[in-house]
C-alpha positions in Angstrom: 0.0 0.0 0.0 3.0 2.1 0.5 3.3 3.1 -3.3 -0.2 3.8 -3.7 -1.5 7.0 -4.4 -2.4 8.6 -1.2 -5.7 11.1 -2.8 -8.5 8.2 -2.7 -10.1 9.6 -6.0 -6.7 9.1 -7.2 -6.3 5.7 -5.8 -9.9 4.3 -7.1 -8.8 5.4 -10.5 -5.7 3.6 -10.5 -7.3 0.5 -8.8 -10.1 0.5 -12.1 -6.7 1.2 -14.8 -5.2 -1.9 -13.0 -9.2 -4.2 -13.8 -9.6 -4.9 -9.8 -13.1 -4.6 -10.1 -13.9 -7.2 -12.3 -17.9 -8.5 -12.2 -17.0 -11.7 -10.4 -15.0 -9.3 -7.9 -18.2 -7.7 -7.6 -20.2 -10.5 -7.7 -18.5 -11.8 -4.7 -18.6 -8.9 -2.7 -21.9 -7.9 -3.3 -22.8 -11.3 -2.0 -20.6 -11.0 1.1 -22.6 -7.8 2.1 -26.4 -10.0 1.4 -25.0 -12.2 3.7 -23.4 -10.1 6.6 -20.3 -12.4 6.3 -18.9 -11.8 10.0 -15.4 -9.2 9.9 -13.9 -12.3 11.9 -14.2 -15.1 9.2 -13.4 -12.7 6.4 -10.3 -11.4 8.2 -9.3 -15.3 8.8 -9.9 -16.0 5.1 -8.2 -12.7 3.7 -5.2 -12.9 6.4 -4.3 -16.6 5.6 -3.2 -16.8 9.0 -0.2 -14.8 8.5 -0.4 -11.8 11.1 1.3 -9.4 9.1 -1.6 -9.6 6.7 -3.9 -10.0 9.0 -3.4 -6.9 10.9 -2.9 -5.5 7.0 -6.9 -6.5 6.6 -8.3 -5.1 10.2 -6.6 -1.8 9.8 -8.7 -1.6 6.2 -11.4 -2.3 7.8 -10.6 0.1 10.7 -10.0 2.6 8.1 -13.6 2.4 6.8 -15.6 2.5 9.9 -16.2 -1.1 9.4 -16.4 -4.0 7.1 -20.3 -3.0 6.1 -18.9 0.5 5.5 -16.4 -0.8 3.2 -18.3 -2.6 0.7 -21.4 -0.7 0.8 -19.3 2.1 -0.4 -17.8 0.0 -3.0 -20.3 -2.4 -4.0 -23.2 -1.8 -2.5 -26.3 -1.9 -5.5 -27.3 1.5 -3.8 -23.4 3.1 -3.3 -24.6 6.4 -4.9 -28.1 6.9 -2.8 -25.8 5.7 0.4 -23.1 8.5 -0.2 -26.4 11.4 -0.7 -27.7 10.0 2.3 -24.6 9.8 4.7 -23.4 13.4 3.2 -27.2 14.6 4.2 -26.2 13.1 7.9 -22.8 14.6 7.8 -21.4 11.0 8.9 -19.2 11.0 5.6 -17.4 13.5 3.5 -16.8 12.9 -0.3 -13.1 12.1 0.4 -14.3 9.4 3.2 -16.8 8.2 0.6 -14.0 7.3 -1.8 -11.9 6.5 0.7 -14.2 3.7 1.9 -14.4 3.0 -2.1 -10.6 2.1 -1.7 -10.8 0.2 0.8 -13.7 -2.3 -0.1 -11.5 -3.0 -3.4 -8.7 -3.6 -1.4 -10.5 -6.1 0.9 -12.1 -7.9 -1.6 -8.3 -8.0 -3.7 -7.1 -9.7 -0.7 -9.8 -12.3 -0.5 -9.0 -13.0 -4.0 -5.5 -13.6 -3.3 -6.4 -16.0 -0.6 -8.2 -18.6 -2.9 -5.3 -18.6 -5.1 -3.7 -21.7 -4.6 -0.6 -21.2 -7.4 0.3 -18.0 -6.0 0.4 -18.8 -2.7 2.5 -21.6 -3.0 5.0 -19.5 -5.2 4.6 -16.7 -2.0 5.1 -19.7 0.7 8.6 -20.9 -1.7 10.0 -17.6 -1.7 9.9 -16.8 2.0 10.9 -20.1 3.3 12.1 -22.8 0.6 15.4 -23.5 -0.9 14.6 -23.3 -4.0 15.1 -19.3 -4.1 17.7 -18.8 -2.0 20.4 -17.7 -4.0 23.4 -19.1 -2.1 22.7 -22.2 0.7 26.4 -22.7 2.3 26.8 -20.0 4.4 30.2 -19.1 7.0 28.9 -17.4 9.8 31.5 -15.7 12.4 31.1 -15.9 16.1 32.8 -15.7 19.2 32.6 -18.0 22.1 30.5 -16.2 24.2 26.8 -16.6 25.5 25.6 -14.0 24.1 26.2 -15.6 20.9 23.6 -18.4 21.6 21.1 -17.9 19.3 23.6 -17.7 16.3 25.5 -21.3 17.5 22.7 -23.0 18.9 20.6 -22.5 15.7 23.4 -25.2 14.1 22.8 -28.0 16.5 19.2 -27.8 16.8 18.6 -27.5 13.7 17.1 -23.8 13.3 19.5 -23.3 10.0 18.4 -26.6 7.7 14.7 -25.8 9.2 14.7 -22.9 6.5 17.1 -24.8 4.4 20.5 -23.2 5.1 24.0 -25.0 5.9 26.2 -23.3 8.5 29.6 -22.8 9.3 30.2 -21.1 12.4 33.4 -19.8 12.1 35.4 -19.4 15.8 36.8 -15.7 16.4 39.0 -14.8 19.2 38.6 -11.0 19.4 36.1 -8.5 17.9 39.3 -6.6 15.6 39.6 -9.6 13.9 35.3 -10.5 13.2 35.8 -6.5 12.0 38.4 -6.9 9.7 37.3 -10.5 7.9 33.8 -9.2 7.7 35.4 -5.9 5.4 37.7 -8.4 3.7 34.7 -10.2 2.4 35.3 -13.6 4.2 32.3 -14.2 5.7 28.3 -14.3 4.7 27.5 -13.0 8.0 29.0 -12.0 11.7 28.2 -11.9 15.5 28.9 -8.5 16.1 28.9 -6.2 19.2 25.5 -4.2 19.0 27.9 -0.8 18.7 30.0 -2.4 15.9 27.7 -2.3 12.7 27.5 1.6 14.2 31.1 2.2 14.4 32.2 0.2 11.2 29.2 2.1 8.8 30.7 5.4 10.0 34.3 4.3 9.5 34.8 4.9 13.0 38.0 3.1 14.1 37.9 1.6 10.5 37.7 1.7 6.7 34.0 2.7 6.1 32.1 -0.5 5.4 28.3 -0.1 5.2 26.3 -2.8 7.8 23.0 -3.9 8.8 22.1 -4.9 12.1 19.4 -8.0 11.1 18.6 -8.8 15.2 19.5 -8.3 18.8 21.2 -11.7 19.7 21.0 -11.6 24.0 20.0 -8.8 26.7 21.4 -7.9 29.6 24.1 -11.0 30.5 27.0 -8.9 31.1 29.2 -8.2 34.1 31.6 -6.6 36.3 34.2 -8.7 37.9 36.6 -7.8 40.3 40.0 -9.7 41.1 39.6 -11.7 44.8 42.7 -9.8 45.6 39.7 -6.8 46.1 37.1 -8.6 48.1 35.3 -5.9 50.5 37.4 -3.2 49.2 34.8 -2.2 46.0 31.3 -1.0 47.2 30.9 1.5 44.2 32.4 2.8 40.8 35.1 5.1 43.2 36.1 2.1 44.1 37.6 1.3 41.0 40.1 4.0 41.0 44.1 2.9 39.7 42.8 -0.5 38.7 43.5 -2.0 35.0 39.7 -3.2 33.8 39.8 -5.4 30.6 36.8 -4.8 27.9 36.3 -6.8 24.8 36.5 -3.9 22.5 36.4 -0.1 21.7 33.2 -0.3 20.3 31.5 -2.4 22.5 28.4 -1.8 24.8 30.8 -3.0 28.1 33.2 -0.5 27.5 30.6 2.3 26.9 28.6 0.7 30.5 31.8 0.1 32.5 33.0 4.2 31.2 29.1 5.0 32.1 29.5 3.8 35.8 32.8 5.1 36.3 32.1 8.2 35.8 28.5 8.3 37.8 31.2 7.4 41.0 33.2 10.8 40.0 36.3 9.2 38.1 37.2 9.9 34.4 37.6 7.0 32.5 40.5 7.6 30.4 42.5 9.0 33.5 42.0 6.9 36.6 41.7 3.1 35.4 43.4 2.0 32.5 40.7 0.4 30.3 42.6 -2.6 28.2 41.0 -4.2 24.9 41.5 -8.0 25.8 39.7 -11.2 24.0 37.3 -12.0 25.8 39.3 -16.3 26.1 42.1 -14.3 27.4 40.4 -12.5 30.7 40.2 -15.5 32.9 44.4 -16.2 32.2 45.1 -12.5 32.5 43.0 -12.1 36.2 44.8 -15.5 37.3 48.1 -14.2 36.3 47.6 -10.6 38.7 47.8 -8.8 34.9 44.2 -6.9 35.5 42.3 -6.0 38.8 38.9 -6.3 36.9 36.9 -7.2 33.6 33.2 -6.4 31.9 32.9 -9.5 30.2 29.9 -11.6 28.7 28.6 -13.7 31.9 30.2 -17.2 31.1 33.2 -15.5 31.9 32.3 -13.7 34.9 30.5 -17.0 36.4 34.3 -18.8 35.4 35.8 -16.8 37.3 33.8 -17.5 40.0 33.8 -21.2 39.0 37.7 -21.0 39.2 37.8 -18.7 42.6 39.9 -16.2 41.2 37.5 -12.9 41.1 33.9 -12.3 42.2 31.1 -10.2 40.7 30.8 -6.8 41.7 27.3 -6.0 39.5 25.6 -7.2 36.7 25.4 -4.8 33.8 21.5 -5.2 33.9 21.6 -3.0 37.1 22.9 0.0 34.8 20.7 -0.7 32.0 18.3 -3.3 32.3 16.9 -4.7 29.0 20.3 -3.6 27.2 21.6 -5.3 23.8 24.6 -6.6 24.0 25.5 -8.6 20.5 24.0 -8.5 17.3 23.4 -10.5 14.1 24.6 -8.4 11.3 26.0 -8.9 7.3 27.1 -6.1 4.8 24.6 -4.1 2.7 26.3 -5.1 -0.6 25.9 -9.3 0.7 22.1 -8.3 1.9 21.4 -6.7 -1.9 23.0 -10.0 -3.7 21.3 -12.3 -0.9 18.6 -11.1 -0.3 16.0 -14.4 0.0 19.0 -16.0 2.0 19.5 -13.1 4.4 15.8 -12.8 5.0 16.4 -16.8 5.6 19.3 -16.7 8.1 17.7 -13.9 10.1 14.6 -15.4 10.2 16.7 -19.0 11.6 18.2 -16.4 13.9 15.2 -14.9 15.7 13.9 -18.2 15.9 16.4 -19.5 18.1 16.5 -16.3 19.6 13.1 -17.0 20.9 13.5 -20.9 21.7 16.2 -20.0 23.6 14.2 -17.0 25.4 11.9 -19.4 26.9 13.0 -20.4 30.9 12.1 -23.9 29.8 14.5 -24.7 27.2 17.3 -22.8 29.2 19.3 -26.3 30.3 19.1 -27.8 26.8 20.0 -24.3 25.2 23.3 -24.2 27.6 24.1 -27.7 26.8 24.1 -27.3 23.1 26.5 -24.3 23.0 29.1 -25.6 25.7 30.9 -28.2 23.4 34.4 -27.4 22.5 33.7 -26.3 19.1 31.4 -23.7 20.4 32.1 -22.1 23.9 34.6 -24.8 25.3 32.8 -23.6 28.6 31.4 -26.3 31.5 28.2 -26.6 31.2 27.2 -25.9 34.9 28.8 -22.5 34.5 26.5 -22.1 31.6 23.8 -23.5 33.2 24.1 -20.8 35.6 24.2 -17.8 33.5 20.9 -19.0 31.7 19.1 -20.2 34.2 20.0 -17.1 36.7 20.8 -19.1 39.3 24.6 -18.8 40.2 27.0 -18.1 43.1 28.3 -14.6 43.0 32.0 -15.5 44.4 30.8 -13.2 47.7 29.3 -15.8 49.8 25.9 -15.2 48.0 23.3 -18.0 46.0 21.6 -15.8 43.8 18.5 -15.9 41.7 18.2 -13.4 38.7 16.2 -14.9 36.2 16.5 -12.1 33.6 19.9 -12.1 34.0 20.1 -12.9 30.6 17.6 -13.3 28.2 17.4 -13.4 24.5 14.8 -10.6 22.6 15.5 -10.3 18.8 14.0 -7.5 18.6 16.3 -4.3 17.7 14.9 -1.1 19.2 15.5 2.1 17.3 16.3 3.4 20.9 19.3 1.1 21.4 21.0 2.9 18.6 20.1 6.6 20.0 21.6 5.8 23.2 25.0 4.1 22.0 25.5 6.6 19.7 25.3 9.7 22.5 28.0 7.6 24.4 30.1 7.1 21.3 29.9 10.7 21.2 30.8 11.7 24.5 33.7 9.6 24.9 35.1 10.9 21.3 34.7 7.8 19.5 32.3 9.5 17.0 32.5 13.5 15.4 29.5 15.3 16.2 28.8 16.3 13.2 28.2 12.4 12.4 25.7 12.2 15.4 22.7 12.5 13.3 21.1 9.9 15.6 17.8 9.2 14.0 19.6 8.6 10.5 22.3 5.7 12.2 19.3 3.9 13.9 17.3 4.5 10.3 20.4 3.0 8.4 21.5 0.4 10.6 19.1 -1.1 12.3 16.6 -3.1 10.3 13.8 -3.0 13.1 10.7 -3.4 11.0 12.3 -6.8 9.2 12.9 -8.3 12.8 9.3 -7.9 13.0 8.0 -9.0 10.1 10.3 -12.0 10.8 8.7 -12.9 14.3 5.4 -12.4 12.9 6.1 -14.8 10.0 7.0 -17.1 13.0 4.0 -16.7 14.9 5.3 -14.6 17.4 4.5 -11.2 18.6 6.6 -7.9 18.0 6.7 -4.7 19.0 5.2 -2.1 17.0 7.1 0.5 18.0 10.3 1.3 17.1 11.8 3.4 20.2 10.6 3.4 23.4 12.3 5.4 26.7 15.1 3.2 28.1 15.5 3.3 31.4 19.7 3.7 32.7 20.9 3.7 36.6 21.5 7.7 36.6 18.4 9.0 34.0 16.2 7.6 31.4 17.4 7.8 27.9 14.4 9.2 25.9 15.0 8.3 22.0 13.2 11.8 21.3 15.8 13.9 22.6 19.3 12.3 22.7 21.2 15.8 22.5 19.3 17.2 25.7 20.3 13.2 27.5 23.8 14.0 26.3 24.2 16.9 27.9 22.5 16.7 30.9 24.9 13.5 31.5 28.1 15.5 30.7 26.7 18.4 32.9 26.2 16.1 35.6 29.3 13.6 35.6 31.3 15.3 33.0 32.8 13.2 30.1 
């Protein structure tokens, strides 16, 4: 409906050039309206129980005042006596008339479409079978983290060949090197840190390669752990003062979190911690060996250390910003324009995992599926723990967080907004590249995640921001300069 006119007398002549009201068209819907077929059966028959189209039909109907309205307008054997009349009443104006015109054509197009057989195989083929997916083998990067689950999980449970694709997850050891094989052309497709497709579309840090983040791959499931050297000595973010912290990466939500808190305790972090980019394999080896005081990691790490009694966790990163992204699902513009059946595919394999593994049920078998050494080389009780959210926190403390990590595809708009006003007050990005609606516009593909999860049965937002409450003051989407400041007023940069 997007390219349609948007006059209605427009639109009704365009609909008649293009022969949608044909006399079995009519024919049909004039016998619709003798029999008062119920808005309920027709929207079941018209929506094919997809709930894109669905909704697609009820807002047509909405549109009209009602299904009645609709055809009566259209088809009605009486449509020019019921416009006099309803103008007479002043229910209707002439544009509302011909809007309602529209509409019933549109309806009754739809019905048509659903007793097609033929086409809505070919429909059904394109979305889901192999037979238009321009490439099948596909190399996926990842690494071996949790909050890569949906993305390796999706291999052995079969989420990939259920819409026909073979993977290869390909094992990463730091975020540089995912970066710099994604721009080489190496891959199909990445696990990226939600700031990275960002970063790497602005050619922050990097050559200028343009990405799409597809879907959020985990929430929340990040932490801050502290060396047992420090036990009872850190309360608070001052307490972090002259320690080395190790983060995965520049342009990673944990360092933009950990510099977040810092500074909400009074310390600037580029002058009283040294902040080191370490692979995330490397932390545990590094915190045994004395060589940092602290990390924000991805949980299987924090609960290892724990597991291996060398640190504790101060906080998880949920208690700054609860609901927060931390990886993504993302591929290059130029692969999504020459893939584009297979993308839809892939990200559609992804989101479904993404919501197996959401559900508190499947939590044990989702851990034990991602532990093997191919994947995360993790124990599975340590992973068992982070999904489940019950764990030891290396303090003396059992502990049950249930949403300490779970697993929402969905990409809000507003996730963009807020990591791009911390990119820009820590001088990662120019501010004359902050144009914050465009990034989240160009990077984040929000309304194909839904369309995805609907396609899947499941339900989406419809929104695309929404305010997102942080530890010192809510982020509103609407007015990212006016957060900005107010949090360099406050805290500084």
């Amino acid at each position: 409906m997007v390219d349609m006119p948007q006059d209605p007398a427009d639109l009704i002549a365009d609909l008649t050039q293009m022969g949608f009201y044909r006399p079995q068209t009519l024919a049909v819907a004039e016998a619709m309206s003798q029999a008062e077929v119920r808005t309920a059966l027709f929207v079941k028959m018209a929506g094919q129980n997809d709930p894109k189209r669905e909704r697609l039909v009820l807002d047509l109907i909405k549109l009209a005042g009602g299904l009645d309205q609709a055809f009566s307008a259209t088809f009605g054997p009486k449509a020019g006596e019921f416009f006099a009349d309803a103008q007479i009443k002043s229910q209707f104006t002439r544009r509302k008339f011909l809007q309602n015109v529209a509409v019933g054509a549109a309806l009754v197009t739809l019905a048509n479409c659903a007793q097609q057989p033929d086409q809505e195989a070919t429909e059904e083929s394109t979305s889901s079978g192999t037979r238009e997916l321009e490439k099948t083998d596909l190399s996926i990067a990842f690494l071996p983290i949790t909050c890569a689950t949906p993305i390796i999980m999706s291999k052995p449970l079969g989420f990939y060949e259920r819409q026909g694709l073979n993977v290869t997850l390909m094992k990463y050891a730091s975020w540089a090197l995912v970066r710099d094989a994604a721009i080489a052309g190496e891959l199909d497709a990445y696990h990226m840190l939600a700031p990275m497709p960002i970063s790497i579309s602005l050619g922050l840090g990097s050559t200028a390669f343009p990405l799409k983040l597809a879907s959020i791959e985990n929430n929340n499931g990040q932490g801050i752990v502290v060396a047992k050297k420090h036990l009872g000595k850190v309360n608070g973010p001052a307490d972090f003062a002259g320690m080395s912290i190790a983060i995965p990466f520049d342009y990673s939500n944990h360092n933009l979190l950990i510099r977040y808190y810092l500074a909400s305790g009074g310390l600037d972090p580029d002058k009283d911690v040294r902040l080191l980019v370490t692979p995330p394999p490397d932390a545990i080896a590094q915190m045994s060996a004395g060589q940092i005081d602290a990390f924000i990691l991805p949980d299987n790490f924090g609960q290892r250390a724990v597991f291996e009694d060398i640190g504790f966790i101060h906080m998880l990163t949920k208690d700054l910003w609860p609901g927060h992204p931390c990886c993504a699902f993302a591929a290059s513009q130029n692969w999504i324009d020459q893939h584009p059946n297979t993308f839809r595919a892939v990200n559609k394999a992804i989101i479904d995992g993404a919501n197996y593994a959401n559900d508190p049920a499947n939590r044990a078998e989702v851990a034990a599926a991602i532990a093997p050494r191919e994947y995360l080389n993790q124990p599975v009780e340590v992973l068992e723990a982070v999904m489940t959210g019950n764990f030891d926190d290396g303090q003396g403390n059992s502990l049950e967080v249930p949403d300490r990590i779970y697993f929402d595809p969905y990409p809000w708009k507003s996730f963009s907004g807020w990591i791009s006003t911390q990119l820009v007050r820590w001088g990662y990005m120019p501010t004359d590249q902050a144009n914050y609606d465009e990034i989240a516009e160009q990077v984040f593909l929000t309304d194909l995640a839904r369309e995805l999860s609907e396609e899947l049965g499941v339900d989406a937002p419809q929104e695309l921001t929404r305010v997102e409450n942080l530890k010192t003051a809510p982020f509103d989407p609407a007015d990212p300069e006016g957060y900005l400041k107010a949090q360099v007023d406050k805290f500084g940069r």
